[in-house]
N, C-alpha and C positions, 0 to 999 in steps of 0.2 A: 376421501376414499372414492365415494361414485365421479366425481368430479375427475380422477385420476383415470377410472376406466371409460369416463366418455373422450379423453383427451387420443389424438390421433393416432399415438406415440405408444397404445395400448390395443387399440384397433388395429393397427397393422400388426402390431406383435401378434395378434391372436390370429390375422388374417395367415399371416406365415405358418402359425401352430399346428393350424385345422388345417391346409392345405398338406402340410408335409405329414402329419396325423393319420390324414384320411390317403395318403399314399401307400406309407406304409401298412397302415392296417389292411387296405386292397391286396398287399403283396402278401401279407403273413396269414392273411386267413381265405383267400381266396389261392394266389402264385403258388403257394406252397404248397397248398393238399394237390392240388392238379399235378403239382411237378412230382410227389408221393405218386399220387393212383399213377402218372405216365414210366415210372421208374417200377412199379410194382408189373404195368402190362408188361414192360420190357423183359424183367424176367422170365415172365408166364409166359411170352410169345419164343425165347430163348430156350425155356425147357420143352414146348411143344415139338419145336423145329429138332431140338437134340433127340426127342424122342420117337420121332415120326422116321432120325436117321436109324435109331437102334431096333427098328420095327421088325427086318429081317433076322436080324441075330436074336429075339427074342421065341422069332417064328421056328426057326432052328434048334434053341434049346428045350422048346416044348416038343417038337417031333420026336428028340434022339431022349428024352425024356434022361439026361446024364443024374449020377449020383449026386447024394445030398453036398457031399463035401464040392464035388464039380460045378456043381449047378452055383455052391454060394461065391466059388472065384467067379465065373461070369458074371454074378450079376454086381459085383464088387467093382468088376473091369467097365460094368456097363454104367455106374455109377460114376466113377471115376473121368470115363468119356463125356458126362453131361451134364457134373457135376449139381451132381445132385442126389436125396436120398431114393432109394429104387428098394420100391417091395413089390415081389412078384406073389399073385394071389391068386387062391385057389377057389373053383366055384363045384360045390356042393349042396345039394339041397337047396339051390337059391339063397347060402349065405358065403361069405368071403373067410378065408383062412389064408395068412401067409402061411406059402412056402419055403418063400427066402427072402433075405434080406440081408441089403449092404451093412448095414450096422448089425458089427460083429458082438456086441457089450448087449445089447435087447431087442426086440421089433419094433420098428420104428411107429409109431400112430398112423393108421388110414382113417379116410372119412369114408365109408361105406357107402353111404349116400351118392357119392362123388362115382364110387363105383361101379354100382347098380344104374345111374342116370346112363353112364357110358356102355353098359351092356345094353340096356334095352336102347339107346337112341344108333346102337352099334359104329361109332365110331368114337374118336378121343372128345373128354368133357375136361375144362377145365375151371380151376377155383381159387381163391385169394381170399384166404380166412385164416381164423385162430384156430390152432388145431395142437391140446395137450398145452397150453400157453403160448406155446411158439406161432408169431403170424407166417405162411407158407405159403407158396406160390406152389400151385397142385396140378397136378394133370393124371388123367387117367385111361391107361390104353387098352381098348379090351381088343382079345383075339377069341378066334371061334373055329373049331372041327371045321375043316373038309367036309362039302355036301351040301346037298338042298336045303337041309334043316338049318345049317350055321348053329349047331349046338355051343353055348359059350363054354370056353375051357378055361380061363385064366386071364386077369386084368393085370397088367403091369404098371403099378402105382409111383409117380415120381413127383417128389417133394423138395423145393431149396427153400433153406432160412432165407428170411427178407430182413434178418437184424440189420445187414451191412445199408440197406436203404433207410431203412427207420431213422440209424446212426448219424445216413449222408441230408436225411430233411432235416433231424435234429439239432446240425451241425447250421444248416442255412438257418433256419429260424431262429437260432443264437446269434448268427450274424446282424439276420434283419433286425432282432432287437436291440444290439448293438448300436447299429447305422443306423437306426429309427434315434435314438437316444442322444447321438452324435450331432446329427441334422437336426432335432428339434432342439438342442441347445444351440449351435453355430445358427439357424434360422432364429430363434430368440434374441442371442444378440444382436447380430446385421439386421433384425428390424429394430430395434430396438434404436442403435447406431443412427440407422437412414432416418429413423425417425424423429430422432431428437434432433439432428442437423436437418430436418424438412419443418417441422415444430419452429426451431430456430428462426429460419427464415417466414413463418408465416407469421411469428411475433414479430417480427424487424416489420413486416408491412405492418402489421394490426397499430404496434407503436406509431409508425409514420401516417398512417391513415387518420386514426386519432389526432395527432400532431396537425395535422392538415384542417382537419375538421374544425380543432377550435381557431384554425387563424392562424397557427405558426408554421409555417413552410421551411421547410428542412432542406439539407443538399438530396442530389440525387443519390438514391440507394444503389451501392455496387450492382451489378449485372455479372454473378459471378458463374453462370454455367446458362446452358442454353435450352434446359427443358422447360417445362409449362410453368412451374414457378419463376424463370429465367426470363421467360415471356411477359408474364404476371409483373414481373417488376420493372421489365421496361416501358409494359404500357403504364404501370403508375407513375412513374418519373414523366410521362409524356405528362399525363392527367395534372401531378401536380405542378410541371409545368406551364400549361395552358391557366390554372385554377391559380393561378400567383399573378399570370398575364391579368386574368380577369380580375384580379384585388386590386392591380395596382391602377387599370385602369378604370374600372371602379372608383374607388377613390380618387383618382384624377379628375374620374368627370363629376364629382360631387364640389371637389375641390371650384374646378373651373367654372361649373354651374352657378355655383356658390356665389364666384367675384362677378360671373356677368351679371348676375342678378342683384349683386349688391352694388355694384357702380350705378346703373340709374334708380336706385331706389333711398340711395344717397344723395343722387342729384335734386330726384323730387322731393327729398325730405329738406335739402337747402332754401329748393324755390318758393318752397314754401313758407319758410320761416323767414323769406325775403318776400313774399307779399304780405306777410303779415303786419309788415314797416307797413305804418300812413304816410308815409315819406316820398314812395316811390311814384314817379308820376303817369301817367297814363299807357303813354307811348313803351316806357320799361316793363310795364306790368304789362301789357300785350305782347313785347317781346318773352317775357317768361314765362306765361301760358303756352305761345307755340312753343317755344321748349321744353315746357313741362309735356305738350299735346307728343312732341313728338318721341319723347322719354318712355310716355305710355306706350305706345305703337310700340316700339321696341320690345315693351315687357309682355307685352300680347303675344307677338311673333314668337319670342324666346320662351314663352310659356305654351304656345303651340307647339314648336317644335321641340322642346324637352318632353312635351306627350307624347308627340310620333316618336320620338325616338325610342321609351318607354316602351309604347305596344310595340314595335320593332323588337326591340330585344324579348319580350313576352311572349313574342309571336304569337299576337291576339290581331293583328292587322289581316284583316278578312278580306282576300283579294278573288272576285269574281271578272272572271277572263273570258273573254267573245270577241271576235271579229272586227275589227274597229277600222277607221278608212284614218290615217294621222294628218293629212292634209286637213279633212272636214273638222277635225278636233281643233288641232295647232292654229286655224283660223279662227274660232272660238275662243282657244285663249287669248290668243292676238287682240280680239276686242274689247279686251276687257281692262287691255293695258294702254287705250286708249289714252287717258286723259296722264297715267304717267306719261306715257311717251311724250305725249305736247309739252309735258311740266318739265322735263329733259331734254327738250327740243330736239329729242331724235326721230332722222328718219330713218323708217324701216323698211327695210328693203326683203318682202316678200314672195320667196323662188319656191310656192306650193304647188305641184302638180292640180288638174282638173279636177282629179279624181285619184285619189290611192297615195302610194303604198297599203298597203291592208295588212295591220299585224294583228294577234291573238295577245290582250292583254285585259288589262280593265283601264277601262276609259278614264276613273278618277283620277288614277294614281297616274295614269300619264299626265293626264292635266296639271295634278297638284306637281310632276316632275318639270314639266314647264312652264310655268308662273315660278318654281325656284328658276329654273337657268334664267328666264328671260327678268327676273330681278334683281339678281345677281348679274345680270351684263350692265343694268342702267344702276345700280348703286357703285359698281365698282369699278366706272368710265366717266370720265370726264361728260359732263355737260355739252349734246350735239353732236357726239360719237353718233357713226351709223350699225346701226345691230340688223344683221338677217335672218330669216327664218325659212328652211328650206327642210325637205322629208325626200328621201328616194330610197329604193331598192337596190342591196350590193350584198353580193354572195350569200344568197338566200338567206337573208334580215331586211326587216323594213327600218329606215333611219331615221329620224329628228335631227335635226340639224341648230343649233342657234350659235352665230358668229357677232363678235365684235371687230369694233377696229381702233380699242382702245389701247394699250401701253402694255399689253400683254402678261404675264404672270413673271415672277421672279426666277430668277437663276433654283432647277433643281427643286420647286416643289411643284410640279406636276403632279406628282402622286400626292403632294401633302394634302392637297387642297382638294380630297374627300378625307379628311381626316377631320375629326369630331372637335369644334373647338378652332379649329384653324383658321386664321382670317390674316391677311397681310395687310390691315386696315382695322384695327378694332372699333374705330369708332364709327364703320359702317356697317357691323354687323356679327353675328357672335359664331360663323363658322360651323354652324350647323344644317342649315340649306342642302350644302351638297352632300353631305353625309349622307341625310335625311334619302338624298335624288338617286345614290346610287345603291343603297338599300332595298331601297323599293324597284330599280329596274332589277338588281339581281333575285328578288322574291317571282317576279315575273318571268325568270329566266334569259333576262340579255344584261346589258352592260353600260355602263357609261364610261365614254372614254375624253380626253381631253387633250388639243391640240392647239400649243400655245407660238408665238413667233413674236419678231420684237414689236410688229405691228398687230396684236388682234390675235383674238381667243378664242377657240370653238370647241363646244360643247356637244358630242354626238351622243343620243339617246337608242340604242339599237335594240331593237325586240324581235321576238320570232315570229315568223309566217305560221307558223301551225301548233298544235297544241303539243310538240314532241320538245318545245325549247329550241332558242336556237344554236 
């Protein structure tokens, strides 16, 4: 039961209710008496005006003061003209007495009050009251003797029935509660309607979100109309989209992680159970420690860089960015690769300005971004390859530079080869390096870019001149 009144599908219905409710009830108890009193002044200003015309012919039949019988046709004809009841009244002693009157069957009812207000304020009073049960729209006209005094002679009282208005609000206030009745069933249902086809689809997401949640990825939900729910469903389709992308590669790179790290830890588990032999003789068993030596190295690197990678995607990689001269850096790293370099017999041909470029980065992550290229050029080149290292300024970025002039990258992976995992050589490496390289320049706001030919491979590191990105 509460469960049904907190559902959407009851809240709109009710929101419909109360709005068409409080409409109507605005029109039937506010619209309608105003449209009463304005139909009520109508009249009252309509017998004024007819009475203000009959002011002369009243002035007339008090001068020639005609008989009983004369006097009741005029004032029958004056009745007739302004359609309304007319009692002509006498003033004696300061109280009222018809003289005549249109209603030929009895005297019609005056309000006395009504009449006396318009003697003494000496001119027409008028009044909209019950009067004998009948509501009446009143006016009262007083005349006065010739003379300084204005002695009062007689008030000419006019009266119309206001049934025909009472009749005409009665008739709209049946209407309006009709229409009110009309409207708040037809707005019942069409909420009720939009409701459960809006309910509807906000269960089709709630199911697929669920669905999502625990791991089963569903097709994309229609996009069947184009408002906010229409909206709502198309970014969820993006959402689970993108949230499928990241499962599968997800598990891909658990998968892959998985085989790199079980290939040399297979290997070491071999060597081992081959120095275990008393058998093997000196010279073998030193060949198999450098192999086991350099198995380790491997497992170190690739367990370095499955960290980076980790805080990468965690975005816990805390990058502090200033000013940095990449010449004075890139030479620094440069030293470091010393004794590789001799061990690879390559030379390095060093194109560093004096002084500058000068980007806005952090000093580490550029470094650790070159120690990956410049190892990546000497594992993945022939022996006595010559590698360069150069840095300059080009359309407001400062560049790193590291070229080979080894055998160049394969047909078409240009792009592959920041790809996680990817290596056109496994057994020099597990393809994470460059991932790792370009990561990290776009955390910094530039780029790595790559520029491959049948002779020699270069690797451009571009950062920004200022703290805006470049």
């Amino acid at each position: 039961m509460f469960r049904r009144l907190r559902s959407v599908r009851t809240k709109l219905a009710l929101v419909f209710f109360a709005i068409i409710a409080s409409a109507f009830g605005l029109l039937y108890f506010i619209a309608t008496p105003q449209l009463e009193t304005k139909l009520e002044q109508r009249q009252l200003d309509d017998i004024r005006a007819s009475a203000q015309g009959q002011q002369k012919r009243f002035v007339q039949l008090l001068e020639q003061d005609p008989r009983k019988k004369l006097l009741d046709e005029d004032v029958r004809g004056i009745s007739e003209a302004t359609d309304a009841r007319v009692t002509l009244l006498t003033i004696k002693h300061g109280l009222f007495y018809p003289k005549s009157d249109s209603r030929t069957e009895k005297a019609a009812p005056f309000d006395s009050g009504l009449a006396r207000a318009a003697v003494h304020s000496g001119h027409s009073r008028t009044k909209v009251d019950d009067l004998a049960g009948e509501r009446l729209a009143q006016v009262a006209q007083p005349f006065f003797a010739a003379g300084k005094r204005r002695r009062p002679l007689a008030v000419a009282f006019y009266a119309r029935d206001l049934n025909d208005v009472a009749e005409a609000v009665h008739l709209v206030r049946n209407r309006v509660l009709l229409a009110t009745g009309v409207a708040l069933a037809l707005a019942l249902t069409g909420a009720f309607v939009v409701a459960q086809q809006l309910a509807r689809r906000v269960r089709r997401l709630e199911h697929a979100a669920d669905e999502v949640a625990q791991g089963r990825f569903i097709d994309p939900l229609p996009v069947d109309s184009r408002d906010e729910l229409g909206q709502l469903t198309r970014t969820f389709n993006q959402m689970a989209a993108q949230l499928r992308q990241l499962d599968v590669a997800r598990k891909e790179f658990i998968a892959t992680a998985s085989h790199e790290l079980r290939t040399p830890i297979f290997s070491l588990a071999g060597f081992v159970e081959l120095l275990q032999s008393e058998e093997l003789d000196e010279a073998t068993r030193r060949e198999f420690l450098d192999t086991m030596s350099e198995q380790v190295a491997r497992l170190q690197k690739l367990s370095v860089d499955l960290l980076d990678l980790s805080r990468l995607d965690a975005g816990s990689v805390e990058l502090h960015t200033e000013p940095v001269d990449l010449s004075e850096l890139a030479r620094s790293v440069v030293n470091e690769f010393t004794p590789a370099l001799a061990e690879h017999e390559t030379d390095l041909d060093i194109r560093l300005p004096d002084q500058g470029p000068e980007a806005v980065c952090d000093p580490v992550r550029v470094a650790q971004i070159m120690r990956i290229l410049l190892d990546n050029a000497l594992r993945h080149t022939p022996a006595g390859t010559q590698v360069s290292v150069g840095a300059a300024r080009t359309n407001g970025t400062a560049g790193l530079t590291v070229t080979d002039r080894g055998p160049g990258l394969p047909d078409h992976s240009d792009t592959k080869v920041f790809e996680r995992f990817y290596t056109g050589d496994a057994a020099r490496g597990a393809g994470l390096g460059l991932a790792i390289a370009r990561e990290l320049a776009e955390r910094m706001h530039g780029r790595l870019r790559v520029r491959s030919a049948e002779r020699g491979t270069a690797f451009t590191l571009e950062l920004p001149t200022d703290g805006n990105g470049a």
